[in-house]
DRENMARVEX-271578 format. One record per residue (C-alpha): residue in three letters; x negated, y negated, z. Coordinates in steps of 0.5 Angstrom, whole numbers, plus 500, padded with zeros to 3 digits. Each point is the difference from the previous one (the first is absolute). Layout:
# residues N
alaXYZ
...
//
This chain:
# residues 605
unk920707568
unk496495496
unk504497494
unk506501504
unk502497506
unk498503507
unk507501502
unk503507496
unk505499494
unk507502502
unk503505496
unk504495497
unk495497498
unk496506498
unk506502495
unk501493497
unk495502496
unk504503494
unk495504497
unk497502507
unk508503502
unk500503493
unk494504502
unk502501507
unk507501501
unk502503507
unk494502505
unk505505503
unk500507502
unk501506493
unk504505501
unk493505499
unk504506499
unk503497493
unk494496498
unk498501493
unk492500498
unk498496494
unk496505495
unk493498500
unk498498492
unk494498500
unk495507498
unk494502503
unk494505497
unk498502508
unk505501505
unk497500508
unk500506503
unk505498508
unk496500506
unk500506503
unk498504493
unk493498501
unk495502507
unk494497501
unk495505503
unk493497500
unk495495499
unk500492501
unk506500498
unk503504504
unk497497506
unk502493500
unk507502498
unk500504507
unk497494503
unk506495499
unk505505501
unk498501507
unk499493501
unk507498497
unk503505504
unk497499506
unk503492501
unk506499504
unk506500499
unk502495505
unk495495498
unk501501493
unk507499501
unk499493506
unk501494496
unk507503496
unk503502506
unk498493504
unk503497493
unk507504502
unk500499507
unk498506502
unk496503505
unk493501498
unk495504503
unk493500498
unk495496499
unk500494495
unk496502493
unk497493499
unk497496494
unk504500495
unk506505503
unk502496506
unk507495500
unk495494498
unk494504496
unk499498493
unk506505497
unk503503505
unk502508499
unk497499494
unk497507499
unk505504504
unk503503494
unk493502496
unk498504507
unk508504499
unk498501492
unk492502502
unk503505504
unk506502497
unk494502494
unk496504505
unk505503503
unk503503493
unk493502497
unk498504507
unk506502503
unk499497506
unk506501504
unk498495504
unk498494496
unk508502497
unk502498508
unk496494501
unk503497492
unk507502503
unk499497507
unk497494497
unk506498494
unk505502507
unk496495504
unk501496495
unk507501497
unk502498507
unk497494501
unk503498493
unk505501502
unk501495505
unk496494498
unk502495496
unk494499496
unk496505497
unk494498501
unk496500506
unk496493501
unk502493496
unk494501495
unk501507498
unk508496497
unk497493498
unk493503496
unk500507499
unk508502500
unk500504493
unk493503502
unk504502507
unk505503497
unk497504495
unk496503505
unk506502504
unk504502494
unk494505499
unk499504506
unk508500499
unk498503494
unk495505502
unk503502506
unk506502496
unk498504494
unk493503503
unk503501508
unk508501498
unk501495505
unk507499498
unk501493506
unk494497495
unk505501494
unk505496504
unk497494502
unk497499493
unk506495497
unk501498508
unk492497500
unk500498493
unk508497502
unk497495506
unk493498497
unk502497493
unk503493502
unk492500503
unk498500493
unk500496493
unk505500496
unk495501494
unk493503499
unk494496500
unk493500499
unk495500505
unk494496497
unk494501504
unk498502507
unk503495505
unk505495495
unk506501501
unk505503499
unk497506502
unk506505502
unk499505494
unk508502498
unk497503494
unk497505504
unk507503502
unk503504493
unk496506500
unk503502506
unk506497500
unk501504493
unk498505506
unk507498504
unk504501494
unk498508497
unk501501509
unk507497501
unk503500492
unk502492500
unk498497495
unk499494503
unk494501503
unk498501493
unk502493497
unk496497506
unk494504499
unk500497492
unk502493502
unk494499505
unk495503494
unk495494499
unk501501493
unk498493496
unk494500505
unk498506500
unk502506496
unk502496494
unk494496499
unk496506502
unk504505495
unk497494495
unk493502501
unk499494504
unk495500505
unk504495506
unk496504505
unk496493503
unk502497505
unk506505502
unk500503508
unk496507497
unk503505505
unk507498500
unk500499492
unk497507500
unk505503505
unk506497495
unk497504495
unk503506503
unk508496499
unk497501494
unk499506499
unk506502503
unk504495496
unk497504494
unk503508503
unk507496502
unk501496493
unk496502495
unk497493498
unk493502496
unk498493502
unk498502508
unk496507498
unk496495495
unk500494507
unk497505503
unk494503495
unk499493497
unk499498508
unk495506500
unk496497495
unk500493503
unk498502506
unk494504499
unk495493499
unk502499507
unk497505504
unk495502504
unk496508499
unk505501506
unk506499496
unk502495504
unk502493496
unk497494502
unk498495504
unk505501505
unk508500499
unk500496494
unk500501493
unk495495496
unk497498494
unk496503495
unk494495500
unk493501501
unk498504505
unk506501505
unk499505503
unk492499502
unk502492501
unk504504507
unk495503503
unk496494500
unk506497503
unk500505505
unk508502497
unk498506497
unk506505503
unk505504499
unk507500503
unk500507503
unk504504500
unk506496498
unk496500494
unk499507499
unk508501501
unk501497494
unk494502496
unk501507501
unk507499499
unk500496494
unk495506497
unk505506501
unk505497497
unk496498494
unk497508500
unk508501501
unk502496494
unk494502495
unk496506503
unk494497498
unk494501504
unk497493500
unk505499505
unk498506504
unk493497501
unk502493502
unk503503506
unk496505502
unk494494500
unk505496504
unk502506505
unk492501502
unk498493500
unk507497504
unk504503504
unk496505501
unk494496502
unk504496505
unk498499507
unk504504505
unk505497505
unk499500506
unk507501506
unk501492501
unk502497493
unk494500497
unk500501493
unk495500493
unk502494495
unk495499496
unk494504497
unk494495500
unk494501494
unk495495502
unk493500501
unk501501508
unk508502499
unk503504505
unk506504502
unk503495505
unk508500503
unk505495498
unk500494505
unk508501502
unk502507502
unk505504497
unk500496492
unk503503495
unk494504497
unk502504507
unk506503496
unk498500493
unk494505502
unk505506503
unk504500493
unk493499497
unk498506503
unk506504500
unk500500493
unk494503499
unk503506498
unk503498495
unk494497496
unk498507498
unk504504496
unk505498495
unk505504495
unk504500494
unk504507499
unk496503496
unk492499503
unk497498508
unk496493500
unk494501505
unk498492501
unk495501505
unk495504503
unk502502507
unk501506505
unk507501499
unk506506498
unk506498496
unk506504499
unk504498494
unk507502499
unk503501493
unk504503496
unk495506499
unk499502507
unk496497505
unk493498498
unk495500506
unk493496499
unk494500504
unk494495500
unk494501503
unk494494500
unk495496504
unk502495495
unk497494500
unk495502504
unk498505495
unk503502493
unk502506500
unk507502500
unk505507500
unk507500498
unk502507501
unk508502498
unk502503506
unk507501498
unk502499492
unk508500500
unk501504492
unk493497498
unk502494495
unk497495501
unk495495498
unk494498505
unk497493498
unk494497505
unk498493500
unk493499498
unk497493502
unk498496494
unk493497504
unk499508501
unk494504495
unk499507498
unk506503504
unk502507500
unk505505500
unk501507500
unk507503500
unk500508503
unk491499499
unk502498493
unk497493498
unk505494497
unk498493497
unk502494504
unk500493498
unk497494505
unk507495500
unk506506498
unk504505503
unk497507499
unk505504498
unk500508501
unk506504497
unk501508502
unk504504503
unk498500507
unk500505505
unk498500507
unk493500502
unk498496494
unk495495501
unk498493497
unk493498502
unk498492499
unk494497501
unk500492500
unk493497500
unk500493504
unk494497496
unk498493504
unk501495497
unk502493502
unk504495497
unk499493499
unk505494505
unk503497493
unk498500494
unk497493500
unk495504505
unk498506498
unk493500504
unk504499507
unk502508500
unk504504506
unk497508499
unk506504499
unk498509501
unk508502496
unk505497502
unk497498508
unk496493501
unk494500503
unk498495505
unk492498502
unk501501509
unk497494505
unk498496495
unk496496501
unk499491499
unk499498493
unk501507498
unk504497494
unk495496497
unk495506499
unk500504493
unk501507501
unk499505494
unk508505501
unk502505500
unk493502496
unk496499507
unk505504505
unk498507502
unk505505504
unk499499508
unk497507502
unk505505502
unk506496499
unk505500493
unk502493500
unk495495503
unk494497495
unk494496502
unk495495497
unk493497502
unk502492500
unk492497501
unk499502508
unk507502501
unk505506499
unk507498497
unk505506501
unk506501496
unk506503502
unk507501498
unk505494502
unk505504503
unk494503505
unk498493503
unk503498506
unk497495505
unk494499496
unk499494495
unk499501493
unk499497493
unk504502494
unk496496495
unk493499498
unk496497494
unk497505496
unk494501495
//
């Protein structure tokens, strides 16, 4: 482990550090049948709805959600669960994974428990009785292999480099195979796996400053779920070592301040630690964290691409003149994806938890569009998306390695579409995106039952129809996107003011059959790379970017008058095109682009 040495820590080592066994304490198994569960303090506007109360049932949405649930579901058993049984001395059929999974990959075992998670999540949204066996067949797999191997971790790398990132991992598909599937062995094995791989890991949470300086081993990823452990097994120390490994004075505290400390920070870790924040918001009450996180938002915003995505590449950088252009030429203009939609999509429920405000919903739906969804598909032998790639001839290309970590990243980001689309209080339904759907909301008041109909973003039209209205006393707010003009809504055939940046809020009685119809016009737009560069423009049509497909060399040295020039393509609703000299340049959504080379951004007049 980089800081520390490659030999792992012995428990007495681990525990002579005092503040480390004040936080800790004993790593053995609780008594779960009297556990007690902390109380969370922290308040939220909106609450999530669990997965399995909102069906997808259309739309592109919909179509890539299938996708990744036949792909996930459809990996080996044996092969996914090879290396940790070689680690046990076990027998171990199946062929070997490769890259960096195998004994002596990069980081071993590294996304065993995210795939668990991902399908825990898909299986608990569907109802898939399948995927429920496959997530209890793997954790049993697993379990016996943990059982017997006197080292959690799968090859050296995954202990010396990656140890907290490791076990996160595990402690997650733990989590979800327990809560989502009822996979009561994986509630078991929690404190045992959490119990062997600690003497791996630093006593103290440090920072990771940069890309590849160490030390890189992200303990201040572990709170959000070790708070997780603590509610499932009632042991409150499990809570004490989620506090102790928030990176505070590095992170949240200068953060809470109004301090900008994002350059040179590892972007996709630091981001993802922001949901220890959020946790540590609901679990202890502390306003700082929620503040963390909004004043993050904001410092975030000047580093992304049109897509959503930060750039250039993992990095956090400063604010000088013309950083992000300066990476396109440098050829580094790219996006972590998915890891970093994971934590962006996941950053923005918690704020749209927090506050209900729907600036966050936008960003998430930009973020949801342009990266996870427009994420290259894998293929059956490890090979993975990594990056999005925006320069002039950019390409959807696959990681070097096989299986990295952005393989387990995109099942859970994927998994948690369903939980992007509608919030609650008690009192009112949040519609936070546009997208063929039903919900069911138990309350109080009886069951309500609401149902979506929309080809939403391709066009702007949506219908939500009460379907079934519990006692009828509710309200329902929808999300109207700040770059939208002219929207328009009609209750019961019955016209109501809307606003471009608010919730729209509709207050009735309602009974079933009642009908809201919202139409959302997507002007095109564009949307200049960095403020310095506002003639260096990517073209946006509602929340989706539009890429230039095949284009061609010096493409980038051309000025080109967008949005004003582009015209429909003749029988499609999404593509757009334009006349540059002799040549015909053809816009598309990013999240159609397959093979094809594309521009994402170009000189405008």
């Amino acid at each position: 482990m980089p800081g520390l040495p490659t030999a792992a820590l012995s428990r007495r080592d681990f525990f002579h550090c005092a503040a480390c066994a004040t936080a800790v304490g004993s790593l053995g198994v609780v008594p779960f049948a009297h556990a007690a569960t902390n109380a969370l303090q922290g308040k939220e506007a909106v609450h999530e709805f669990p997965y399995g109360a909102v069906r997808l049932t259309g739309g592109v949405i919909k179509q890539h959600y299938d996708h990744i649930h036949a792909h996930y579901l459809a990996l080996d058993n044996d092969r996914l669960l090879k290396v940790f049984r070689q680690n046990a001395g076990l027998p171990a059929p199946g062929p070997d994974m490769g890259g960096w999974y195998d004994a002596d990959g990069f980081v071993p075992g590294l996304a065993f428990g995210q795939y668990v998670s991902g399908l825990a999540r898909i299986a608990a949204a569907t109802g898939d009785t399948v995927a429920k066996a496959k997530v209890a067949a793997l954790v049993d797999g697993f379990g016996k292999a943990m059982l017997v191997a006197k080292n959690p971790y799968a090859g050296p790398k995954a202990q010396e480099q990656w140890a907290a990132y490791v076990m996160d991992k595990y402690v997650v598909g733990l989590i979800d195979a327990y809560r989502l599937c009822g996979v009561e062995q994986a509630r078991t094995l929690l404190p045992m796996i959490i119990d062997k791989c600690m003497p791996y890991i630093s006593p103290v949470s440090r920072d990771r400053i940069g890309k590849v300086d160490p030390p890189y081993d992200e303990t201040f990823v572990l709170p959000e779920n070790l708070f997780h452990v603590a509610d499932i097994t009632g042991d409150d120390k499990y809570r004490a070592m989620a506090v102790h490994y928030m990176l505070d004075k590095e992170w949240f505290d200068p953060l809470a301040k109004g301090q900008d400390v994002l350059p040179t920070k590892h972007a996709y870790s630091h981001t993802i630690a922001l949901s220890s924040g959020g946790q540590a918001y609901l679990h202890l009450g502390d306003p700082k964290y929620r503040k963390a996180l909004e004043n993050a938002w904001t410092f975030m915003e000047p580093q992304r691409f049109a897509s959503g995505g930060w750039g250039p590449e993992e990095q956090f950088v400063k604010l000088h003149e013309g950083h992000l252009a300066a990476s396109l030429k440098a050829s580094v203009a790219h996006f972590e994806t998915p890891c970093g939609s994971f934590a962006d999509m996941k950053l923005a429920r918690y704020l749209i938890r927090f506050t209900g405000q729907p600036v966050y919903g936008d960003g998430l739906e930009r973020t949801l569009y342009n990266t996870i969804l427009a994420a290259r598909l894998p293929d059956s032998d490890g090979d993975y998306p990594y990056y999005s790639d925006y320069g002039a001839a950019g390409e959807k290309r696959y990681y070097q390695k096989k299986w990295p970590c952005c393989s387990g990243t995109l099942v859970q980001a994927v998994s948690d579409y369903v939980l992007n689309l509608y919030f609650h209080d008690d009192d009112a339904l949040l519609v936070n995106m546009y997208a063929a759907s039903e919900v069911t909301w138990d309350r109080p008041g009886g069951a309500v039952e609401v149902v979506q109909e929309t080809d939403y973003p391709s066009k702007n039209s949506v219908r939500l129809t009460v379907r079934k209205p519990g006692n009828g006393a509710f309200a329902m707010k929808l999300r109207i996107p700040a770059w939208t003009k002219d929207a328009t809504l009609l209750v019961n055939g019955k016209p109501q003011a809307v606003t471009p940046g608010t919730l729209a809020v509709v207050s009735r009685r309602w009974k079933a059959g009642d009908t809201l119809d919202l139409v959302i016009p997507q002007p095109l737009r564009t949307l200049p790379i960095d403020d310095r560069n506002p003639n260096l423009a990517a073209v946006m049509r509602g929340p989706v970017m539009y890429v230039g497909i095949n284009p061609w060399t010096g493409i980038e040295t051309q000025t080109i008058a967008l949005p004003g020039t582009l015209e429909p393509m003749p029988n499609s609703d999404v593509a757009y095109r334009t006349q540059v000299g002799a040549r015909n340049l053809v816009f598309i959504p990013y999240f159609n682009v397959d093979t094809e080379r594309s521009t994402t951004y170009f000189k405008i007049a």
